[in-house]
C-alpha positions, -999 to +999 in steps of 0.1 A: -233+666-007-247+634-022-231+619-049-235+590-068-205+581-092-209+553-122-178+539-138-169+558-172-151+546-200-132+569-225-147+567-259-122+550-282-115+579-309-094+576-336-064+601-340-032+605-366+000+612-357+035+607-371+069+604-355+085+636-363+127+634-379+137+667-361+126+694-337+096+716-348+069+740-341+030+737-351+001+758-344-026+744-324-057+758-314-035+774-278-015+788-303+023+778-314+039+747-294+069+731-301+079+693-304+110+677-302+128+652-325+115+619-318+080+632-309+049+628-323+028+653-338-011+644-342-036+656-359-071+650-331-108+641-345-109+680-350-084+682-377-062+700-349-026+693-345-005+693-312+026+677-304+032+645-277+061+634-260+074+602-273+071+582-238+034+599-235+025+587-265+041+551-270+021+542-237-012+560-246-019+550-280-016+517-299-014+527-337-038+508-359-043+497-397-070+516-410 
Protein backbone atom coordinates (compact mmCIF):
# COMPACT_ATOMS: atom_id res chain seq x y z
CA UNK A 1 0.00 0.00 0.00
CA UNK A 2 1.05 3.55 -0.84
CA UNK A 3 0.55 5.99 1.53
CA UNK A 4 1.28 9.47 1.76
CA UNK A 5 0.75 11.00 5.29
CA UNK A 6 0.64 15.14 5.88
CA UNK A 7 1.06 16.47 9.34
CA UNK A 8 -2.50 17.32 11.07
CA UNK A 9 -3.28 19.63 13.56
CA UNK A 10 -6.29 19.28 15.99
CA UNK A 11 -8.71 22.05 15.45
CA UNK A 12 -8.66 24.26 18.58
CA UNK A 13 -12.41 24.00 19.88
CA UNK A 14 -13.71 25.46 22.66
CA UNK A 15 -15.28 23.45 25.54
CA UNK A 16 -16.82 24.21 29.26
CA UNK A 17 -16.17 22.32 32.11
CA UNK A 18 -16.17 22.90 35.83
CA UNK A 19 -14.37 21.20 38.70
CA UNK A 20 -16.95 19.20 40.39
CA UNK A 21 -17.25 19.53 44.81
CA UNK A 22 -18.22 15.75 45.12
CA UNK A 23 -18.68 12.46 43.30
CA UNK A 24 -21.48 12.40 40.67
CA UNK A 25 -23.14 10.76 37.77
CA UNK A 26 -24.18 12.57 34.33
CA UNK A 27 -25.71 11.24 31.28
CA UNK A 28 -23.76 11.46 28.16
CA UNK A 29 -24.62 10.55 24.89
CA UNK A 30 -22.91 6.42 25.92
CA UNK A 31 -25.32 6.73 28.48
CA UNK A 32 -24.73 7.32 32.46
CA UNK A 33 -20.85 7.78 33.61
CA UNK A 34 -19.74 8.65 36.76
CA UNK A 35 -17.04 11.33 37.95
CA UNK A 36 -15.28 11.63 40.90
CA UNK A 37 -14.83 14.54 43.38
CA UNK A 38 -12.14 16.63 42.11
CA UNK A 39 -13.06 15.93 38.38
CA UNK A 40 -14.18 17.87 35.78
CA UNK A 41 -17.39 17.54 34.09
CA UNK A 42 -17.60 19.32 30.53
CA UNK A 43 -20.05 20.21 28.49
CA UNK A 44 -18.23 19.50 24.45
CA UNK A 45 -19.18 21.92 21.27
CA UNK A 46 -22.34 19.59 21.15
CA UNK A 47 -23.95 20.66 24.25
CA UNK A 48 -22.91 17.03 25.55
CA UNK A 49 -21.59 16.47 28.90
CA UNK A 50 -18.95 13.76 30.03
CA UNK A 51 -16.82 13.65 32.95
CA UNK A 52 -12.62 13.94 32.84
CA UNK A 53 -10.18 12.90 35.20
CA UNK A 54 -8.58 15.67 36.94
CA UNK A 55 -4.76 14.77 35.83
CA UNK A 56 -6.41 14.17 32.08
CA UNK A 57 -7.72 17.30 32.10
CA UNK A 58 -5.28 19.79 33.95
CA UNK A 59 -2.69 18.58 31.17
CA UNK A 60 -5.11 18.77 28.18
CA UNK A 61 -6.86 21.86 28.43
CA UNK A 62 -5.71 25.41 29.36
CA UNK A 63 -8.97 27.29 30.57
CA UNK A 64 -9.51 30.62 28.95
CA UNK A 65 -11.38 34.09 29.57
CA UNK A 66 -14.04 34.22 27.16
Amino acid sequence: MDVTFKACRKKPITVHAAQMDEDYTVETLEGNMSGKKGAYLMRGAQGEFYPIKKEIFESTYDCVNE
